[in-house]
C-alpha positions as CSV (number, residue, x, y, z in Angstrom):
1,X,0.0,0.0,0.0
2,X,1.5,3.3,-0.8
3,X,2.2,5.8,2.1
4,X,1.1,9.0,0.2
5,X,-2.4,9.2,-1.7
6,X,-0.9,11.2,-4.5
7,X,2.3,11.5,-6.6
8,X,4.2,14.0,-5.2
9,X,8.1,14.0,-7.5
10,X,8.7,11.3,-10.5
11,X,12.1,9.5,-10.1
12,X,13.8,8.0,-13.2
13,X,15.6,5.3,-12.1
14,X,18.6,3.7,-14.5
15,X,19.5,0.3,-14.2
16,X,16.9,-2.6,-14.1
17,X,18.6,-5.1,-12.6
18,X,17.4,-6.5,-9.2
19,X,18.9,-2.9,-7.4
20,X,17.2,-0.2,-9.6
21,X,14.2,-2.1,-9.7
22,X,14.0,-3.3,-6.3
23,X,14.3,0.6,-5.5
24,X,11.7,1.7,-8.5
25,X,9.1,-0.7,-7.3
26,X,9.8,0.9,-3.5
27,X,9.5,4.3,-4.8
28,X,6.5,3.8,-6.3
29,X,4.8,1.8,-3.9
30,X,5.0,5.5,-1.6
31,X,3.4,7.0,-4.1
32,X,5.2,8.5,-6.0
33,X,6.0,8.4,-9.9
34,X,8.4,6.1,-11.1
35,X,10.2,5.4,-14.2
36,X,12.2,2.4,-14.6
37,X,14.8,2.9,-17.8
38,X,16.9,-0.3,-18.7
39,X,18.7,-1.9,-22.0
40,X,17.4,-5.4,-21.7
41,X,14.2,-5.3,-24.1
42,X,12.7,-8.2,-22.2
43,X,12.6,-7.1,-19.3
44,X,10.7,-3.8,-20.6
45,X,8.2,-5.5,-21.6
46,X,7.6,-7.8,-18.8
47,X,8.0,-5.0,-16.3
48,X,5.0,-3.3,-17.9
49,X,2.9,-6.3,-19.1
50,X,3.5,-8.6,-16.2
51,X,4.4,-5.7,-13.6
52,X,7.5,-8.6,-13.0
53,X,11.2,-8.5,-13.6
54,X,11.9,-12.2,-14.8
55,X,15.4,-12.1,-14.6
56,X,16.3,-10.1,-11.7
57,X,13.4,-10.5,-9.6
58,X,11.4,-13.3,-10.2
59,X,7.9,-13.9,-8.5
60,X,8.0,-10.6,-7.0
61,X,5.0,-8.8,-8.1
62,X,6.3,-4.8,-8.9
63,X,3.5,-2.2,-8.5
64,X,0.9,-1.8,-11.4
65,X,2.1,1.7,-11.5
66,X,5.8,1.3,-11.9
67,X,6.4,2.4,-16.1
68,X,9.5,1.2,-17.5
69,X,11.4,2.2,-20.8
70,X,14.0,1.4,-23.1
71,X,14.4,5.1,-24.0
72,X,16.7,7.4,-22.1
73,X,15.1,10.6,-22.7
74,X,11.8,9.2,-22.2
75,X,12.7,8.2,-18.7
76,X,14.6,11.5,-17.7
77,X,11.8,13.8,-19.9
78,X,9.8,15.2,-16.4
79,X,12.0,13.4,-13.6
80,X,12.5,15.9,-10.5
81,X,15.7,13.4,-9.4
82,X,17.6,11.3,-11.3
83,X,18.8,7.7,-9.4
84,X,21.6,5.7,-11.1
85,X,21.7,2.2,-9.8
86,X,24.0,0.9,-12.7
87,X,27.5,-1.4,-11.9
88,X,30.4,0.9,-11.0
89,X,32.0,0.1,-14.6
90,X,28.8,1.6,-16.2
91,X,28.5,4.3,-13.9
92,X,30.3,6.7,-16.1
93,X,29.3,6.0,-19.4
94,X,25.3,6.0,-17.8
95,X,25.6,9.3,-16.3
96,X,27.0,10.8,-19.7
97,X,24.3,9.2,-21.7
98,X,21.8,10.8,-19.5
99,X,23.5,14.1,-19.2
100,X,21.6,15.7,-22.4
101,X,18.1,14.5,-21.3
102,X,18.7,15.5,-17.4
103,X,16.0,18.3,-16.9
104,X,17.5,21.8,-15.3
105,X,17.2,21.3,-11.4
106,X,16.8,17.9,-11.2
107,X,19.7,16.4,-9.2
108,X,21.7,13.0,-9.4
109,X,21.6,10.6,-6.9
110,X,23.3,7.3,-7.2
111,X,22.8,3.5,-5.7
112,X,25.8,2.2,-7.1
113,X,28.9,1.1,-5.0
114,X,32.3,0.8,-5.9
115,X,34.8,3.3,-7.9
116,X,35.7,4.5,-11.5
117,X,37.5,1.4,-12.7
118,X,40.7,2.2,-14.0
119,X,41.6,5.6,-12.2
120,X,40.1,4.8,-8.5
121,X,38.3,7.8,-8.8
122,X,35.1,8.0,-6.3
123,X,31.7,8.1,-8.4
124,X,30.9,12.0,-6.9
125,X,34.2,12.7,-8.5
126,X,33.5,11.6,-11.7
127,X,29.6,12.8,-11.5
128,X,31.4,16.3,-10.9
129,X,33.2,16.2,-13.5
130,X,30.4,14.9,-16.0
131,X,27.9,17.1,-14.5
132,X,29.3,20.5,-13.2
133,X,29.9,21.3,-9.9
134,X,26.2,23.2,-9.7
135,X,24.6,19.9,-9.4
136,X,23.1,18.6,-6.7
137,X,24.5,15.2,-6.1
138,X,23.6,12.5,-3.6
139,X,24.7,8.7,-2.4
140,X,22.0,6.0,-1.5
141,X,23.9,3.2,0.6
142,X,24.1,1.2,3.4
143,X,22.9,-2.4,4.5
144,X,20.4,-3.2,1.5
145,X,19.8,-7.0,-0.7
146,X,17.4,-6.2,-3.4
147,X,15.3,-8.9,-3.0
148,X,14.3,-7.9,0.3
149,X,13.7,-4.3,-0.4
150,X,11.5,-5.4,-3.3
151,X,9.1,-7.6,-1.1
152,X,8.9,-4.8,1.4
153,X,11.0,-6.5,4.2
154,X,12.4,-3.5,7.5
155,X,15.1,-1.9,5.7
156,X,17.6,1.2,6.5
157,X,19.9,3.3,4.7
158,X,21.6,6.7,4.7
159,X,21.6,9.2,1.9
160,X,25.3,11.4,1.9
161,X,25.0,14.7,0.0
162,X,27.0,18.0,-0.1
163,X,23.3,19.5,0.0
164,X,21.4,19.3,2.9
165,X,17.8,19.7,0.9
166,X,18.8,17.3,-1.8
167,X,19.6,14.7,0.7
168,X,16.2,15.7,2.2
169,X,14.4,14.8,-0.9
170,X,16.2,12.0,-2.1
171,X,15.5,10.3,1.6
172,X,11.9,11.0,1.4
173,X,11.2,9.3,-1.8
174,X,12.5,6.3,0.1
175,X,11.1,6.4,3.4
176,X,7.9,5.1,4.0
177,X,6.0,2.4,6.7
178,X,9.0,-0.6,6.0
179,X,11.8,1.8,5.0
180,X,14.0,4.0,6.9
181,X,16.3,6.7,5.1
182,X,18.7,8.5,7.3
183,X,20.6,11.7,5.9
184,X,24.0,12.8,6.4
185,X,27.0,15.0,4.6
186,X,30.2,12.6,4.1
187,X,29.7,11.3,0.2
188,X,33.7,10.5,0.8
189,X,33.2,8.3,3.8
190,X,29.6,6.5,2.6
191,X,31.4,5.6,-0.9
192,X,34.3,4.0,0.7
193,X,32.3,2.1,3.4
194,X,29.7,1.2,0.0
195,X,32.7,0.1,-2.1
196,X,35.7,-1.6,0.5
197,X,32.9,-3.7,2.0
198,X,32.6,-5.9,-1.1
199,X,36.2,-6.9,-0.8
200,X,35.9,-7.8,2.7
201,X,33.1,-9.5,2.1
202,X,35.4,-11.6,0.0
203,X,37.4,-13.0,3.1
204,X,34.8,-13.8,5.1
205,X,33.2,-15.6,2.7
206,X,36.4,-17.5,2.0
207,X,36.9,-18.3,5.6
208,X,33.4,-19.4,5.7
209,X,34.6,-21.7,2.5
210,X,37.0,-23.1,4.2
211,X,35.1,-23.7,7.1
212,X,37.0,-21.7,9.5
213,X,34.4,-21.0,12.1
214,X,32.5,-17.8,13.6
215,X,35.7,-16.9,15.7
216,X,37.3,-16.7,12.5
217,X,34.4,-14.9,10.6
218,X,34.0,-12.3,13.8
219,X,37.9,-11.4,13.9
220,X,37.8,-11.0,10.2
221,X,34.7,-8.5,10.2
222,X,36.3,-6.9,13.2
223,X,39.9,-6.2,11.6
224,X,38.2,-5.6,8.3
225,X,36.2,-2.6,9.8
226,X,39.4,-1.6,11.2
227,X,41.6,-1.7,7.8
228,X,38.0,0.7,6.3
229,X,38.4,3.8,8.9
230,X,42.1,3.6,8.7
231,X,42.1,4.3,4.8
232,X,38.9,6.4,5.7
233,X,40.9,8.5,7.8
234,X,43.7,8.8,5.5
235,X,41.5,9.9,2.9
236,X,39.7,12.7,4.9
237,X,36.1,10.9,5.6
238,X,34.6,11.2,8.8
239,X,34.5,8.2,11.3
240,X,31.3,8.4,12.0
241,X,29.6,7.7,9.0
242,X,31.6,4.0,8.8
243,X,30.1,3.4,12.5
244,X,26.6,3.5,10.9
245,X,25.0,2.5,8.0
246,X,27.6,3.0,5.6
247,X,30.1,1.4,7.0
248,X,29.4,-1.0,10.1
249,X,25.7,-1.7,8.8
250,X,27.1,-2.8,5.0
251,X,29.5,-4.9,5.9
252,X,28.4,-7.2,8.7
253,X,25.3,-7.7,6.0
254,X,27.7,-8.2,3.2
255,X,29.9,-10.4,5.4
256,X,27.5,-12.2,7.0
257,X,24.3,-12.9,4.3
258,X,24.7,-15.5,1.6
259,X,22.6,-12.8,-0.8
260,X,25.7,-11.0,-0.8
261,X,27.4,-11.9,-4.3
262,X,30.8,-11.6,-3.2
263,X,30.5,-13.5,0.1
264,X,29.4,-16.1,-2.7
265,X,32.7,-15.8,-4.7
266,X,34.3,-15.9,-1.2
267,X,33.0,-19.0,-0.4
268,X,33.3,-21.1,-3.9
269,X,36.8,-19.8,-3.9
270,X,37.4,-21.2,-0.1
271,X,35.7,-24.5,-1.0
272,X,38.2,-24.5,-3.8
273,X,36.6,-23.1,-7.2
274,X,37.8,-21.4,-9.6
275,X,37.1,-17.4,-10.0
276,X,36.0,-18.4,-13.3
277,X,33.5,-21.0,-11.9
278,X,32.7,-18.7,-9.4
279,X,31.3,-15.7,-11.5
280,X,30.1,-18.1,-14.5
281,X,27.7,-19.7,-11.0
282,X,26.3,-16.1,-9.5
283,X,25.6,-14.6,-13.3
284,X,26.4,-11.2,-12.5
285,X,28.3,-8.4,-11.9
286,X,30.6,-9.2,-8.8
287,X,31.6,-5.7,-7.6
288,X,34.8,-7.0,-5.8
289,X,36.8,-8.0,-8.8
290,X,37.8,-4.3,-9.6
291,X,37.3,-2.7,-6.5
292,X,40.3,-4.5,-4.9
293,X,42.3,-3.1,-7.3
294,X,41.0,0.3,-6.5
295,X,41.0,0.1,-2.8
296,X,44.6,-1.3,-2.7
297,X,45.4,1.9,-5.0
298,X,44.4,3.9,-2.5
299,X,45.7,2.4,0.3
300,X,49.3,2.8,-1.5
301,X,48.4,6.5,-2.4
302,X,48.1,7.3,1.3
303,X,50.7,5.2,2.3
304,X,47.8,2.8,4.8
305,X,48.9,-0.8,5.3
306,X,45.6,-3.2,5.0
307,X,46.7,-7.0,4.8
308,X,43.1,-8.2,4.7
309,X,42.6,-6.4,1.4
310,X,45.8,-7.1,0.1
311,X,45.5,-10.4,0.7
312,X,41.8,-10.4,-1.0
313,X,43.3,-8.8,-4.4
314,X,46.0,-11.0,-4.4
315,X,43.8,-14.2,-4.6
316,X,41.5,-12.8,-7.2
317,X,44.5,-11.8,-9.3
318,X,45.9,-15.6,-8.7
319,X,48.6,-14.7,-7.4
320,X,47.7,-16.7,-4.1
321,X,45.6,-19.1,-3.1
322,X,43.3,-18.5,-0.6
323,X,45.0,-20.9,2.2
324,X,48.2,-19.2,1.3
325,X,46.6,-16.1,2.3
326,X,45.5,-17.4,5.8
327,X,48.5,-18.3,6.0
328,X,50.0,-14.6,5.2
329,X,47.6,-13.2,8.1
330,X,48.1,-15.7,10.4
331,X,51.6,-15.4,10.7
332,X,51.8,-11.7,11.3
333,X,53.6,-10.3,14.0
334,X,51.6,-10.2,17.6
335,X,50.9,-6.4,18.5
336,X,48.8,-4.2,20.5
337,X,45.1,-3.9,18.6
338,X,45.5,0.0,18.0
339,X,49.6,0.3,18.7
340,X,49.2,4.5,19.1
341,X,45.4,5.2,18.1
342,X,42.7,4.0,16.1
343,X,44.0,5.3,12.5
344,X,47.5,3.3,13.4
């Protein structure tokens, strides 16, 4: 049941897989207007004939109102925000596409997790640069599966904006009776939390392969954490926002919940597949397999040692294998949990 009796702001949403329309279907469902935009012609028409995603989401029933298109400017033609909920290796060419269409005032808000592949660069850096600096820009994350969102299950997250009244409006599209959206100012600290989970998600997920235990899985979560406000710190985000939502919140669900695709690849790597086997299995994108590469770039630019991470993009590269890395962590030297202060 919708929590307003009348459409208040359209949202074009781009990306239909299970994210963007997992958030679409929410969006509508509190009234207001919705416009799904994807490339996959099938799943148009299914969206608007069978109000279902069949590949994505199937036998979740998406509200009768929910419009989907194959056209760009179609989608963007009267939308008051824009929401990109596209892979991170998309994000770029998405927002440029959409750039043209993008009516004056409305502002950009993004879903997607993970950075710029190639260059590191965080997605509100590159949606800066594609956009201009007098757009109002926004980043939906936090603790979320798709699938659960889209069946209406209790969910939270935060949306991080330079603007205080973009933020605002982006979070009240999505808050509603099941669905809490919290609002805070640290775009920097919410993307790293959004993207460096995934990695660690990886270990644990390996450990879990292995069959390591909940010890092992608990200290892993616990030091991963650790390794995300170090780099955090380094790169000027605010500690706060990885205690909540954006940090904390992602990645014990990441870690912890078999939806998570890369805990998957973590696990069929620990019970001794091959990456290859591994992605062919989950059937799509597996954000971790670039953004290893771009949090270990960081980490090097700022001079921040993380050997969970390290150790994570080494075994996806091949380079190790993932008992060879427990090995690596295991044997490293004993010493005091924060040696001077937390950011050691």
């Amino acid at each position: 049941m919708a929590d307003m009796t009348e459409p208040t702001l359209t949202v074009a949403v781009l990306g239909a897989g299970s994210w963007g329309t997992a958030l679409a279907a929410l969006i509508a469902r509190h009234g207001h207007r919705a416009v799904l935009w994807g490339r996959d012609a099938d799943v148009i028409a299914a969206i608007n004939a069978g109000h279902e995603n069949p590949r994505y989401l199937p036998g979740i029933v998406l509200p009768a109102s929910l419009q989907a298109t194959g056209e760009l400017a179609e989608a963007l033609a009267t939308a008051d925000i824009v929401l990109l909920a596209v892979p991170s290796h998309a994000f770029a060419d998405t927002l440029r596409a959409a750039a043209p269409h993008r009516r004056p005032g409305a502002g950009v808000a993004w879903a997607t997790k993970g950075f710029e592949p190639g260059s590191g660069r965080f997605l509100h850096e590159v949606a800066g640069e594609v956009l201009g600096a007098q757009i109002a820009l926004a980043v939906v994350t936090g603790p979320s599966f798709a699938k659960e969102v889209a069946i209406g299950l209790p969910t939270a997250l935060t949306v991080h904006s330079d603007s205080p009244a973009f933020a605002q409006a982006v979070a009240e599209v999505l808050h509603g009776a099941a669905f809490r959206a919290y609002t805070g100012n640290d775009m920097l600290g919410a993307e790293l939390g959004g993207a460096m989970k995934n990695v660690l998600a990886v270990a644990t997920g390996v450990a879990d392969g292995m069959q390591l235990g909940l010890n092992a899985r608990a200290g892993l979560i616990t030091r991963g954490l650790n390794e995300m406000l170090r780099l955090n710190h380094a790169i000027g985000g605010q500690p706060e926002t990885l205690m909540g939502l954006a940090g904390l919140g992602d990645l014990v669900l990441t870690c912890t919940g078999d939806l998570s695709r890369n805990r998957r690849l973590g696990l069929a790597l620990g019970r001794g597949q091959s990456i290859e086997d591994a992605v062919r299995e989950i059937g799509q994108v597996v954000e971790s397999m670039q953004t290893a590469d771009e949090v270990m770039r960081q980490a090097q630019r700022h001079g921040v040692e993380l050997p969970i991470s390290s150790a994570v993009q080494a075994v996806l590269h091949g380079r190790i294998t993932p008992a060879d890395g427990l090995r690596q962590l295991l044997a490293r030297e004993q010493k005091a949990e924060y040696p001077r202060d937390l950011f050691c």
